[in-house]
matplotlib code that plots the C-alpha trace (Angstrom):
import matplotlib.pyplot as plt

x = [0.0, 1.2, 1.8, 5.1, 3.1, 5.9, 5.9, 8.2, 9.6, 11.3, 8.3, 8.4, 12.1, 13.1, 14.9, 11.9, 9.5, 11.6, 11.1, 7.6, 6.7, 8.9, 6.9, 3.6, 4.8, 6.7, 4.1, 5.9, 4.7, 1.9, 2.4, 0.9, -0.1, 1.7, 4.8, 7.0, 8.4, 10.3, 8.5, 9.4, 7.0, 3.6, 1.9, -0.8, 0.0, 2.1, 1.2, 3.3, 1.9, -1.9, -1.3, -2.1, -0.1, -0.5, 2.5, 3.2, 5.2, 6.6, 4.6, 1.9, 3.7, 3.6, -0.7, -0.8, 2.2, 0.7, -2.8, -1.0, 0.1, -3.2, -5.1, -2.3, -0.7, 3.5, 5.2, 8.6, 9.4, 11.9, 13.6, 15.2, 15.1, 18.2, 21.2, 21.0, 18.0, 19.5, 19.7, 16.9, 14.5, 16.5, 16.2, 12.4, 12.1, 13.7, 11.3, 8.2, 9.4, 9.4, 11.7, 13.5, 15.2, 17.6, 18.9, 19.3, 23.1, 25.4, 24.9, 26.7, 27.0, 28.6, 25.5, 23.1, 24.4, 24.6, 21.2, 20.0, 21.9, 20.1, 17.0, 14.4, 14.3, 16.4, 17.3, 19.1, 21.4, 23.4, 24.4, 24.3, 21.1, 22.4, 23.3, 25.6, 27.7, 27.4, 29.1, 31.9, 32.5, 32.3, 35.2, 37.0, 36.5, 38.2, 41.4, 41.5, 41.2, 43.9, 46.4, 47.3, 50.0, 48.3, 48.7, 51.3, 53.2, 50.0, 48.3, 44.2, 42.2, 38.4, 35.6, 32.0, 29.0, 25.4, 23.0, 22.3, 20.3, 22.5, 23.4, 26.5, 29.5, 28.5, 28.1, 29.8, 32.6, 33.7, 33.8, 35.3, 38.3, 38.5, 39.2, 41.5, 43.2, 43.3, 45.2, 47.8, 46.8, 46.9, 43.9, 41.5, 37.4, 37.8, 39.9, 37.2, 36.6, 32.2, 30.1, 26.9, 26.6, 24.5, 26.5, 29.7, 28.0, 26.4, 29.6, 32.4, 31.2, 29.2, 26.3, 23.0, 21.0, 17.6, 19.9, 21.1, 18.0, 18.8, 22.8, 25.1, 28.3, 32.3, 35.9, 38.6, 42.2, 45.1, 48.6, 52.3, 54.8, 56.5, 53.6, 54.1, 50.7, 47.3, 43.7, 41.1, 37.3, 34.0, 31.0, 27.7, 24.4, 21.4, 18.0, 16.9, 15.8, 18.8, 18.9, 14.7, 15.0, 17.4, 15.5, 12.7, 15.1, 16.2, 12.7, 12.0, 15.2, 14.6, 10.6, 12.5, 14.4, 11.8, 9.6, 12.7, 12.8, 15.9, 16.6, 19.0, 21.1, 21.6, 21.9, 24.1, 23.3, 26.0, 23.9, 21.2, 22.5, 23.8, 20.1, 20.0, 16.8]
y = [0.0, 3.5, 5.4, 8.4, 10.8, 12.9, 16.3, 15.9, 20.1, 21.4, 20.5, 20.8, 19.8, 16.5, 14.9, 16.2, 14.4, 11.2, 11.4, 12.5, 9.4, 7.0, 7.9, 7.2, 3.9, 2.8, 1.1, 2.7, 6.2, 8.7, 11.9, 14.7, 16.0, 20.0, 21.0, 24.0, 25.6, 28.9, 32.2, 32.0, 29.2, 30.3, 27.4, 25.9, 22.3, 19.7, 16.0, 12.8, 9.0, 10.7, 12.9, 16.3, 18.0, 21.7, 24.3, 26.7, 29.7, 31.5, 34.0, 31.0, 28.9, 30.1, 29.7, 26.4, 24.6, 26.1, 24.0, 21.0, 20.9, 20.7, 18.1, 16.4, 15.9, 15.1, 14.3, 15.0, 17.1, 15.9, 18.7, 18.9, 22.2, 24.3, 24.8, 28.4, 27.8, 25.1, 26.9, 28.9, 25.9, 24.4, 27.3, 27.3, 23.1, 24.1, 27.1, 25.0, 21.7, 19.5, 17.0, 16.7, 14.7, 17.5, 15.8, 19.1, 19.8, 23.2, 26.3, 26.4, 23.0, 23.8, 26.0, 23.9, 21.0, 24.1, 24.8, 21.4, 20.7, 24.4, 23.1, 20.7, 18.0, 15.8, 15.4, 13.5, 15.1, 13.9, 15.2, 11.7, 9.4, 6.4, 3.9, 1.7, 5.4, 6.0, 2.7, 3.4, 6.7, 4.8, 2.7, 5.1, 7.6, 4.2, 4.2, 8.2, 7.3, 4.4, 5.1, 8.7, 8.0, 5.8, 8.2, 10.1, 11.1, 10.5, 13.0, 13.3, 14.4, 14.4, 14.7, 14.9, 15.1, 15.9, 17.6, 20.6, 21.9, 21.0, 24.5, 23.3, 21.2, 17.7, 17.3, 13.3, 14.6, 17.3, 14.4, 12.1, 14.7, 14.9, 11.2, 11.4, 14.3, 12.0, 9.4, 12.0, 14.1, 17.3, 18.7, 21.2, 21.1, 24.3, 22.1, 19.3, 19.4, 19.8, 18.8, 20.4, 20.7, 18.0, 17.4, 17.0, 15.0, 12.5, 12.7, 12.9, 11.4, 8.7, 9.7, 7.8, 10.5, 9.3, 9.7, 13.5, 15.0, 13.2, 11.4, 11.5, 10.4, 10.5, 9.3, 9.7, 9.0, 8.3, 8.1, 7.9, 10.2, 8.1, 7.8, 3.8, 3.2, 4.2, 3.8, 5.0, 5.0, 5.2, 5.7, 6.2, 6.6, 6.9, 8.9, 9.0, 6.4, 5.3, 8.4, 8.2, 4.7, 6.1, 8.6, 6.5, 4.6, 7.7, 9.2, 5.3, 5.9, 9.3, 8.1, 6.1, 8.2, 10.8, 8.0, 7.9, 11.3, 12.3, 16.1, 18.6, 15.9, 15.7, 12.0, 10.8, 8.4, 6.1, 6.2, 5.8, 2.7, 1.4, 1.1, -1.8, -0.8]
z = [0.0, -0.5, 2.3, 2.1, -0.1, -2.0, -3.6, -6.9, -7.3, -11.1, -12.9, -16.4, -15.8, -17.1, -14.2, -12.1, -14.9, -14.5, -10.9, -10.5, -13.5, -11.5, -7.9, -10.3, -10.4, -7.8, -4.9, -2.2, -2.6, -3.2, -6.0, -5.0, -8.0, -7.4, -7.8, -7.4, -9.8, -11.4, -11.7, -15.7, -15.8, -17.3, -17.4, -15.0, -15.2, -16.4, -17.2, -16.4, -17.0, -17.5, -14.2, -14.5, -11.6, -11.0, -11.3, -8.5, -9.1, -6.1, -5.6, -4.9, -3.2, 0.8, 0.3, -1.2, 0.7, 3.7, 2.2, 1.1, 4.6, 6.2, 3.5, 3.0, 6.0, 6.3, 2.6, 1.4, -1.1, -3.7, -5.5, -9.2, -10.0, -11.0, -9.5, -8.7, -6.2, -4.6, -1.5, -1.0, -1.8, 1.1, 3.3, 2.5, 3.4, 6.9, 7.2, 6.5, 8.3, 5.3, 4.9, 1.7, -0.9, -2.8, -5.8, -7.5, -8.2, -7.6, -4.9, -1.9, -1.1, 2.2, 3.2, 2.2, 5.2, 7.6, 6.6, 7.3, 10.4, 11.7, 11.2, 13.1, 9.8, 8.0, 4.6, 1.5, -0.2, -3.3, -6.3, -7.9, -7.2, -9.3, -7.0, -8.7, -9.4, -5.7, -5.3, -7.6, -5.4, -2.5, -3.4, -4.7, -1.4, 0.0, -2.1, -1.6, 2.3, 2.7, -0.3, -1.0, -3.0, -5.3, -8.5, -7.9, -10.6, -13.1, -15.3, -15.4, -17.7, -17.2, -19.5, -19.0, -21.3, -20.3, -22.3, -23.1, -20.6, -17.6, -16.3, -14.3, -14.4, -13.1, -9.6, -9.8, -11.7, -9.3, -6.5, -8.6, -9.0, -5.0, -4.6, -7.5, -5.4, -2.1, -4.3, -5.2, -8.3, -8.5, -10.4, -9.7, -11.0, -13.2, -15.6, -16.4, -20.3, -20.1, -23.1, -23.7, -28.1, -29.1, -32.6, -31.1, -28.2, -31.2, -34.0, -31.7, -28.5, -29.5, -27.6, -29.2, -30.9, -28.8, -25.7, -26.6, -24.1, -21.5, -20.3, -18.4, -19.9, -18.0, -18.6, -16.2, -17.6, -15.7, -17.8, -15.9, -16.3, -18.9, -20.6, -20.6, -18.0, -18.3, -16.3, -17.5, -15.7, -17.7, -16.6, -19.6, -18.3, -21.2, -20.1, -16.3, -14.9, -12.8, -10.9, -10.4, -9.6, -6.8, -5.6, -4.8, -2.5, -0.7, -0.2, 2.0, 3.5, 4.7, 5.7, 8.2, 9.4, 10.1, 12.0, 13.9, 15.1, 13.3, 13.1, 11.7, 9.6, 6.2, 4.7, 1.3, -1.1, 0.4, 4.1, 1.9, 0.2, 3.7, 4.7, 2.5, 0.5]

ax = plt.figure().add_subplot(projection="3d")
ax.plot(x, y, z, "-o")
ax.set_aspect("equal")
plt.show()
């Protein structure tokens, strides 16, 4: 039976459309069928799966959160907006007590915990809600933890190709580069080579043409000073449904923890993944 009703935020988005069509489905959760969104949006509604879910621009949104709260009752809010109202939206959550999932990447990432750990609920936070990728940063957070020197000496060069609506320089990436840093490499996130044309993505890339809307694509490479060794970690996800899939799995997760009593703590995808969901 469904029972965590959800809020799915960045409506018409397309990772907030994967999500909100993935809660449709998944038997664990409720949609309510509203979602906030930016004040450009002039729309009244969006549909998803046959759902017609009603657009709230900010200017509306105090008035109907405040009567979502009373029909409705507790729900989390999931949020896949854009990166430059990452930490308002979370300042508003913690204002209005309501838990939240924030897979929305960029903003002050460090202002965005103290914002959370401020406040009286908890959250999940992750700039990545693939959990197989999650697990590939886990293990590589372990090598940057127990072998600094691992790659000293090597080059890196990182590429990363999303499409062409991602504002920002990807979130996974940018912690990828600080594990690579623990293991000895000296590289800094500005230098990341970021992909956003669609032509070069399909013609030089490879990047399947039906896939050009919506991937996430990466390539670290490692080469030795001699230029006689080199690693090289890929990662090539097509459309959204990983990352939905995964944010289904943190919403339960975070459910829990709010029946718990939890408070002012903000959750990864690695705690997450811990919970064995």
């Amino acid at each position: 039976m469904k029972n965590i009703k959800i809020m799915v935020n960045g409506l018409p988005g397309q990772m907030a459309e994967a999500a909100a069509s993935e809660a449709i489905r998944d038997e664990r959760v409720t949609l309510i069928p509203c979602s906030l969104t930016g004040p450009e949006i002039t729309r009244n509604t969006h549909t998803v799966e046959n759902v017609d879910i009603s657009l709230i621009t900010p200017e509306k949104r105090d008035e109907k959160i405040s009567d979502l709260i009373q029909t409705q009752g507790p729900f989390i809010s999931v949020d896949y907006t854009h990166p430059s109202a990452v930490n308002a939206n979370a300042r508003y959550y913690c204002e209005k007590n309501l838990p939240f999932v924030m897979g929305t990447t960029g903003g002050d990432r460090e202002l965005l915990l103290s914002t959370v750990a401020a406040s009286g609920i908890p959250a999940v936070i992750a700039p990545n809600m693939a959990k197989q990728i999650v697990g590939l940063q886990a293990m590589m957070e372990f090598a940057a933890d127990n072998f600094q020197d691992l790659f000293r000496g090597y080059s890196l060069s990182v590429r990363e190709s999303h499409q062409k609506g991602k504002a920002d320089t990807s979130g996974t990436a940018v912690a990828m580069v600080k594990y690579f840093n623990g293991m000895g490499v000296p590289f800094s996130v500005d230098r990341i080579q970021k992909e956003r044309d669609p032509e070069t993505q399909e013609k030089s890339w490879g990047v399947p043409r039906e896939h050009l809307p919506g991937h996430a694509w990466h390539t670290y490479t490692l080469v030795s000073e001699d230029g006689t060794v080199k690693f090289e970690f890929t990662h090539n996800v097509n459309g959204r449904a990983i990352y939905a899939k995964g944010t289904m799995d943190a919403v339960c997760f975070l459910q829990k923890k709010i029946e718990e009593g939890v408070t002012g703590k903000a959750f990864t995808m690695i705690e997450v993944m811990k919970g064995r969901l």
